[in-house]
C-alpha positions as CSV (number, residue, x, y, z in Angstrom):
1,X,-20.0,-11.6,-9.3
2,X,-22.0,-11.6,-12.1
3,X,-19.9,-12.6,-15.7
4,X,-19.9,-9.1,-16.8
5,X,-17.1,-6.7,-17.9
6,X,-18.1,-4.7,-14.8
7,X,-17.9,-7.2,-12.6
8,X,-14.7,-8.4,-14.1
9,X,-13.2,-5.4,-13.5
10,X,-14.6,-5.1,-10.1
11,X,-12.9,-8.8,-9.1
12,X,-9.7,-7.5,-10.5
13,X,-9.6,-3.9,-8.8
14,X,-11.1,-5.8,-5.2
15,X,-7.6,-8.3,-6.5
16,X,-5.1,-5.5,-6.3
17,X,-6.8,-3.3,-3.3
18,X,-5.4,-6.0,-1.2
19,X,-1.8,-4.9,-2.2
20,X,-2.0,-1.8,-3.2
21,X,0.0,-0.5,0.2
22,X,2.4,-3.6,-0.3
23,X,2.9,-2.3,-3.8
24,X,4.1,1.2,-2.9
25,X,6.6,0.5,-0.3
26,X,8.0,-1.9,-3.2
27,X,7.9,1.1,-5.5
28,X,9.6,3.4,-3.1
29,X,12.1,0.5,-2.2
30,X,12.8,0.0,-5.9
31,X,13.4,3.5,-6.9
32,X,16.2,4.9,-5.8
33,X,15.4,8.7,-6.0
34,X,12.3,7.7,-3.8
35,X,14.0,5.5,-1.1
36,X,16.6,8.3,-0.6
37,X,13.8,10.7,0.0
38,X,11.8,7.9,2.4
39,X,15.2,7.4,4.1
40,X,15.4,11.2,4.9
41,X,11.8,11.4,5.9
42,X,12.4,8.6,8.1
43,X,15.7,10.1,9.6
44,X,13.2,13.2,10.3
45,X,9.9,11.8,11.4
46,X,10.8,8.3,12.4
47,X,9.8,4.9,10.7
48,X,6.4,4.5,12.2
49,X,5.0,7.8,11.8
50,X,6.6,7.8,7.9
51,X,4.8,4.5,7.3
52,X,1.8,4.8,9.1
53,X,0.8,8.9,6.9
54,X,2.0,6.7,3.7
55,X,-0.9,3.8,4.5
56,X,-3.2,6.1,5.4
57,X,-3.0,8.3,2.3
58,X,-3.0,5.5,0.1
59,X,-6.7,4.7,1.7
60,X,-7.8,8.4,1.2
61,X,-6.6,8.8,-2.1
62,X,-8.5,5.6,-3.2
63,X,-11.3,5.7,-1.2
64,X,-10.5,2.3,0.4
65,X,-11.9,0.9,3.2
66,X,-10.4,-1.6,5.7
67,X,-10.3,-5.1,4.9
68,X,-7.5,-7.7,6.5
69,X,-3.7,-6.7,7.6
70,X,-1.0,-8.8,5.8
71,X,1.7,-9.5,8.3
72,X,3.5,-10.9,5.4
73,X,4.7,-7.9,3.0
74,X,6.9,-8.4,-0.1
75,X,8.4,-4.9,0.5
76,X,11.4,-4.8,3.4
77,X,10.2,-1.4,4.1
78,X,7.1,-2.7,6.4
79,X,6.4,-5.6,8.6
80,X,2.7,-5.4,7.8
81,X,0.1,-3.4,5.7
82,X,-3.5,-3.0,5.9
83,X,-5.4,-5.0,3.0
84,X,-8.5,-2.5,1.3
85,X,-11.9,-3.9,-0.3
């Protein structure tokens, strides 16, 4: 990337699309209003299904497309997570 502002901040949003995902199961898992409501939506809807609509709407609501998965999360919540470019 060119040595640009703009493409400074390009490297550095392109940096964090990678964990974005990872980043919200840790800020459900590290808020404890939100994990109790994530543990009753998983009680209701089951794990998968719970994890899989969160993923996914973190791609719409960004606009992300498909990269790399991560089998190795920081979060406890999921075993793996898509990575975005």
């Amino acid at each position: 990337m060119p040595n640009t502002i703009t493409g400074f901040a390009d490297k550095v949003i392109s940096q964090k699309n990678k964990s974005i995902t990872d980043d919200i199961f840790l800020l459900i898992q590290n808020d404890k209003i939100l994990m109790h409501e994530y543990l009753r939506l998983v009680e209701k809807e089951g794990l998968d299904s719970v994890n899989m609509l969160i993923g996914k709407r973190v791609k719409e609501r960004y606009g992300l497309t498909n990269d790399e998965r991560n089998n190795e999360p920081l979060s406890t919540l999921i075993k793996s997570h898509q990575e975005f470019i």
